[in-house]
C-alpha positions in Angstrom: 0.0 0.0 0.0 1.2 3.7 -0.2 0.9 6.0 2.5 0.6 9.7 2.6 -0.3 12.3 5.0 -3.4 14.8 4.3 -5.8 16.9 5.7 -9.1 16.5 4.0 -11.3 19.3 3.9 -14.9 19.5 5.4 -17.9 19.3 3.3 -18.3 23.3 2.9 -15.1 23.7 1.9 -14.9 20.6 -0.1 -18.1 22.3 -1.9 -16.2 25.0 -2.8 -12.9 23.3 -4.0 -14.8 21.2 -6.3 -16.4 24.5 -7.5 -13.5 25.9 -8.0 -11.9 22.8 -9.7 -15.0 23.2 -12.4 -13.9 27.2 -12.9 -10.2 25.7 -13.8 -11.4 23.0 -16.1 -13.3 25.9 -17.9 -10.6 27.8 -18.1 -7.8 24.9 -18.8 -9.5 22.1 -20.0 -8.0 18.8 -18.5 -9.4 16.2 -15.9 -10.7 17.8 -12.7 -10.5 15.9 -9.6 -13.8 14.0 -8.1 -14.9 16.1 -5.0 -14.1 13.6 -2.5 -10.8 13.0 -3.5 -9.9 16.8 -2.9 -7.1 16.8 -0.1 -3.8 18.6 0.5 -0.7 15.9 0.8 1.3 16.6 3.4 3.8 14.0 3.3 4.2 11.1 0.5 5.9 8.3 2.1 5.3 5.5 -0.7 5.1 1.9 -0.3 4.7 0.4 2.9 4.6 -2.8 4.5 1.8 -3.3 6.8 3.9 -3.6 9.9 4.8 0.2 8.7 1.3 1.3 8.1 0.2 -0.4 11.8 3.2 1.5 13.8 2.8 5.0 12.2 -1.1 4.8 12.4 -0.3 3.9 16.2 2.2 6.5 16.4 0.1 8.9 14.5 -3.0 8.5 16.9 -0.4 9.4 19.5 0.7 12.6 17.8 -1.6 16.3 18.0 -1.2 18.6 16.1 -1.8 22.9 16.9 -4.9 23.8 14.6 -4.3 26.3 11.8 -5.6 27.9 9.2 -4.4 27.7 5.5 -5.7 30.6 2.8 -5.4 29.5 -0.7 -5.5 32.5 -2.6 -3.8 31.6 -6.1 -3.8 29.2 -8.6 -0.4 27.7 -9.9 0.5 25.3 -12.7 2.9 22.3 -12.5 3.6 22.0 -16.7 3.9 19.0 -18.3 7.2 18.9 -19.6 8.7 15.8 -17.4 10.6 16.9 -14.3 10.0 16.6 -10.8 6.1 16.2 -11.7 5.8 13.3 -14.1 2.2 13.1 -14.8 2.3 17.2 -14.5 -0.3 19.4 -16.4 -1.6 20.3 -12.9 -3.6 23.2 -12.3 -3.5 23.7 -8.3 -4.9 26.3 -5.6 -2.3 27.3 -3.2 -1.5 30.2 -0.5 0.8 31.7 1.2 -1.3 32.6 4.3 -0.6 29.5 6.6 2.1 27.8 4.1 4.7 28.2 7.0 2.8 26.5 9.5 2.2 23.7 6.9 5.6 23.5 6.2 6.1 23.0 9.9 3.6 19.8 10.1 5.0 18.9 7.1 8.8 17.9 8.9 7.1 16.7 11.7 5.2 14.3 10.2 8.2 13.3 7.9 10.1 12.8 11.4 7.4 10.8 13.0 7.4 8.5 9.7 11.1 8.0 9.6 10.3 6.6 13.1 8.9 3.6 11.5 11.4 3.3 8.9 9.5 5.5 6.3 10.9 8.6 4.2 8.8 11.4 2.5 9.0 10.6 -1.4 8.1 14.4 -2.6 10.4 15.8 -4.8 12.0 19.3 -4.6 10.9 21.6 -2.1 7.2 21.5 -0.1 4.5 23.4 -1.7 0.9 22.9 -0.5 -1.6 22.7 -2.9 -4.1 21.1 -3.8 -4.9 19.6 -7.2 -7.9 20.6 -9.1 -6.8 19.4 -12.7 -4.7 17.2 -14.7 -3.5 17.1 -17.8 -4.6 21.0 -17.8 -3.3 23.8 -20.1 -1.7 26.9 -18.5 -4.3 28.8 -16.4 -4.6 32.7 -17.3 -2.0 35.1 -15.3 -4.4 37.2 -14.5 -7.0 34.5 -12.8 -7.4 35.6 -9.1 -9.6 33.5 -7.5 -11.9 34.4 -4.2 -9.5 33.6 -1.1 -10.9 30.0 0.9 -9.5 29.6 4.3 -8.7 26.2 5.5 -9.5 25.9 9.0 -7.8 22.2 10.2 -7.3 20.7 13.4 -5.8 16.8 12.3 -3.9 15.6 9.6 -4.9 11.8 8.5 -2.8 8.7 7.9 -4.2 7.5 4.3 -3.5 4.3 2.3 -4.1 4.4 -1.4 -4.6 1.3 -3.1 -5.6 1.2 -6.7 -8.5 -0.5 -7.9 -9.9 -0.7 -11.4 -8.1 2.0 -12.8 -8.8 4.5 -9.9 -7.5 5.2 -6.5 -9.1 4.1 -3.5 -7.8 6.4 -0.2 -8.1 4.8 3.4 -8.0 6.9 6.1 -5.3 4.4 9.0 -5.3 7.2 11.6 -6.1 10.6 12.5 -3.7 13.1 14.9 -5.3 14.0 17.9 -6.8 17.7 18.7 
């Protein structure tokens, strides 16, 4: 199974996402994600055996984490041209407004899975975002989207498997608050 960790937003916010994934396919054509996969990764970690999935869930149930709020204010573009992003063509909404604190969890949940024997598989630098489309065209420079504030209190251990051509996502564990 793979492992990651997310947070996973509520259904308002979800709403809105997915509303805003169907502005970007408008604008950039591509493949916009189903509603109730929308998610911000916080860690990849990759394959994992299930004695690694069972001692990071328990050590992830152990774990809180301070509540926060993330503003995603801007879309972004991963191209497609190979590189770090190998399926790219992403169009994703991002923020700055609570990308610090993110990128905070972020190393602390990468040290809690090196714990059980797990690394964080993302390349390059951390950027949160979540993905709206892929295999999108560039969106306009101009597009300014209305700001959506991420209020969070737990990040979730998830397993994805892959099932009939699509990904099935497992929540393991969630961080205490």
């Amino acid at each position: 199974m793979r492992l990651f960790f997310a947070l996973w937003p509520g259904p308002a916010l979800r709403e809105q996402l997915a509303a805003l994934g169907r502005e970007a396919r408008h604008r950039c054509g591509g493949r916009a994600t189903p509603p109730d996969k929308l998610h911000l990764t916080l860690a990849f970690l990759g394959e994992a055996s299930a004695p690694q999935a069972d001692a990071l869930a328990a050590s992830t149930r152990e774990r809180a984490i301070a509540p926060g709020t993330w503003t995603l204010s801007r879309i972004g573009h991963f191209p497609r041209a190979g590189g770090h992003f190998p399926r790219a063509g992403v169009v994703w909404a991002g923020g700055d407004a609570g990308a610090e604190a993110l990128a905070a969890l972020h190393e602390r949940l990468a040290a809690l899975a090196a714990g059980a024997g797990l690394s964080v598989r993302s390349p390059g630098a951390f950027t949160p975002h979540v993905t709206l489309l892929r295999r999108a065209g560039t969106p306009p420079a101009d597009w300014r989207p209305t700001p959506l504030d991420w209020h969070y209190r737990d990040a979730a251990l998830v397993a994805s498997t892959s099932r009939h051509g699509t990904h099935e996502y497992v929540t393991l564990a969630r961080t205490r608050h």
